[in-house]
C-alpha positions as semicolon CSV with decimal commas, in nm:
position;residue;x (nm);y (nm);z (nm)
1;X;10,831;17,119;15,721
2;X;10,808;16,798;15,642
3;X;11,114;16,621;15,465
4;X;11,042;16,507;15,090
5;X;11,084;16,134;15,001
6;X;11,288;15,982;14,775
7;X;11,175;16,130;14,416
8;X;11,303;15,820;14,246
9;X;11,125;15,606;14,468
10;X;10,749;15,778;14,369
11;X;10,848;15,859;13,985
12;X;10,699;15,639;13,704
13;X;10,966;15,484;13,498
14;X;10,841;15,750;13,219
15;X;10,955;16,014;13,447
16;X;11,316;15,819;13,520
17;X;11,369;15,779;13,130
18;X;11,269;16,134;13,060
19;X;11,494;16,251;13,322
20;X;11,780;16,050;13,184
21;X;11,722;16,125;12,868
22;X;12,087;16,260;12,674
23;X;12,297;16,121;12,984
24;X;12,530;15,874;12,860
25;X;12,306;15,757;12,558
26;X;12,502;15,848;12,232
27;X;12,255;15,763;11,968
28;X;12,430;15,499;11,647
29;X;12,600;15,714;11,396
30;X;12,449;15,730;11,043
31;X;12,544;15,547;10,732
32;X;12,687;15,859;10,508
33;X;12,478;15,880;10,187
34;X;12,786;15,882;9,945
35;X;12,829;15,516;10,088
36;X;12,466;15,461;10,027
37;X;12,503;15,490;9,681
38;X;12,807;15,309;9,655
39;X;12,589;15,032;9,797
40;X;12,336;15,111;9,569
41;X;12,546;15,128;9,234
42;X;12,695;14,743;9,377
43;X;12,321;14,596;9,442
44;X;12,204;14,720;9,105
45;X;12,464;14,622;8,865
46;X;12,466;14,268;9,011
47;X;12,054;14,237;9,009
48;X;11,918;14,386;8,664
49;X;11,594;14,194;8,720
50;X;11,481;14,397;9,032
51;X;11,348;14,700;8,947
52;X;11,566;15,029;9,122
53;X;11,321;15,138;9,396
54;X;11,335;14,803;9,496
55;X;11,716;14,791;9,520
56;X;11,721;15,114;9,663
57;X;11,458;15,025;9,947
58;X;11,669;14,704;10,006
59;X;11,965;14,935;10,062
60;X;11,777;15,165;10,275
61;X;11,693;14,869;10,500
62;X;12,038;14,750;10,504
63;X;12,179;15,048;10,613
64;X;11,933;15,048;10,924
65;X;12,010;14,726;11,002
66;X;12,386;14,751;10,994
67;X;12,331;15,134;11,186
68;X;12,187;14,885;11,497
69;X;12,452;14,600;11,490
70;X;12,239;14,354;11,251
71;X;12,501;14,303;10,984
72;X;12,409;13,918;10,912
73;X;12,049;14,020;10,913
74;X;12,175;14,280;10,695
75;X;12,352;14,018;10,478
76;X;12,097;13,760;10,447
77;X;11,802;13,991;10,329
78;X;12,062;14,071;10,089
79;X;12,144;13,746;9,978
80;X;11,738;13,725;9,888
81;X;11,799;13,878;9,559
82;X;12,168;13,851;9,507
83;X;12,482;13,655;9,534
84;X;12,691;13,613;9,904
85;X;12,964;13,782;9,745
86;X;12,788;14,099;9,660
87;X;12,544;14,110;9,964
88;X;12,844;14,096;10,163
89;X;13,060;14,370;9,994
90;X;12,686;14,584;10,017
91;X;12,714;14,544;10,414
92;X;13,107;14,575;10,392
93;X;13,046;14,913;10,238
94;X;12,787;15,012;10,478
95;X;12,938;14,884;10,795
96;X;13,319;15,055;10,686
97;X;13,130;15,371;10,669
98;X;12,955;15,334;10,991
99;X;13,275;15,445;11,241
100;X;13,335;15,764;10,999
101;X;12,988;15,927;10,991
């Protein structure tokens, strides 16, 4: 009987990522809702003009970006519609909350 070859030598790199799939990957931990609001309740008394789905959507994209390591990008977008002050306590809130979800 012939001796098999190297499977990782034939296997699509679908196969090798499927295969390693849940070794050693921890996915990024969640932003906790309770600081979601927090960040919410900071962005909307600071921007009255903008309606709340808005601030609430700019949240929601905050906390995303801050979940993958983007907190300037986080910041800046921010910083669109408020002051650097408050955008930065927003992704202060966000990123504390990060290491505890």
């Amino acid at each position: 009987m012939p001796e098999e070859p190297d499977t990782t030598e034939r296997d699509s790199l679908i196969v090798k990522l499927e295969r390693l799939a849940g070794r050693g990957y921890r996915p990024p931990r969640g932003i906790r809702s309770a600081a979601r609001v927090v960040a919410y309740d900071l962005l909307n008394a600071a921007t009255p003009a903008v309606p709340e789905r808005k601030v609430y959507a700019l949240v929601d994209g905050a906390s995303l970006l801050v979940r993958d390591g983007s907190e300037e990008s986080a910041r800046l977008c921010l910083e669109a519609v408020t002051t650097p002050r408050v955008a930065g306590d927003v992704v202060r809130v966000l990123t504390d909350d990060q290491g505890t979800g």
